[in-house]
C-alpha positions, 0 to 999 in steps of 0.5 A: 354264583355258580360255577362248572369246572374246566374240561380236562383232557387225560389219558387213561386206563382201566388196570386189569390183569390182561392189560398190566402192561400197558397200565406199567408203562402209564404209570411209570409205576412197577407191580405189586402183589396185594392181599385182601386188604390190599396191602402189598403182600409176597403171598398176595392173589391181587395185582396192583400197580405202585405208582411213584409220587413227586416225594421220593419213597412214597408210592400211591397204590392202583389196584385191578379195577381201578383207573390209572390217570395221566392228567394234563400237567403229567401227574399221575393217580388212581381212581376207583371204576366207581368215581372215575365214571362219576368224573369222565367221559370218553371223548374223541382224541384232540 
């Protein structure tokens, strides 16, 4: 048999410097600077956003570029450009 999976409706948007704001307030994440390798770092170039998970201390990392994710439920993640392209496309809001 085969199967397609349910619409999901998120909210989202794509973290950049000029918009770190407003990708803080979805994520109810704080900023983090990143080195290279993306690690966060207190002499890092790179944006980054830390984004609280369910387990207290544990954080997952968003870095420029990539989209931050509010799904249905209210859970909150990172998705690279490259994969979030793969997986949504913009709809009108309901």
């Amino acid at each position: 048999m085969r199967f397609r999976s349910r619409t999901v409706y998120v909210d989202a948007v794509q973290f950049t410097r000029s918009n770190w704001s407003e990708s803080v307030w979805l994520s109810n994440g704080e900023i983090a600077h990143l080195d290279a390798s993306g690690n966060i770092s207190a002499y890092g170039n790179k944006l980054g956003i830390k984004i609280p998970t369910s387990k207290p201390g544990v954080y997952v990392l968003a870095g420029e570029g990539d989209w931050i994710v509010k799904d249905a439920e209210g859970k909150i993640y990172p998705v690279s450009s490259e994969n979030f392209e793969k997986q949504f496309i913009v709809c009108n809001q309901i």
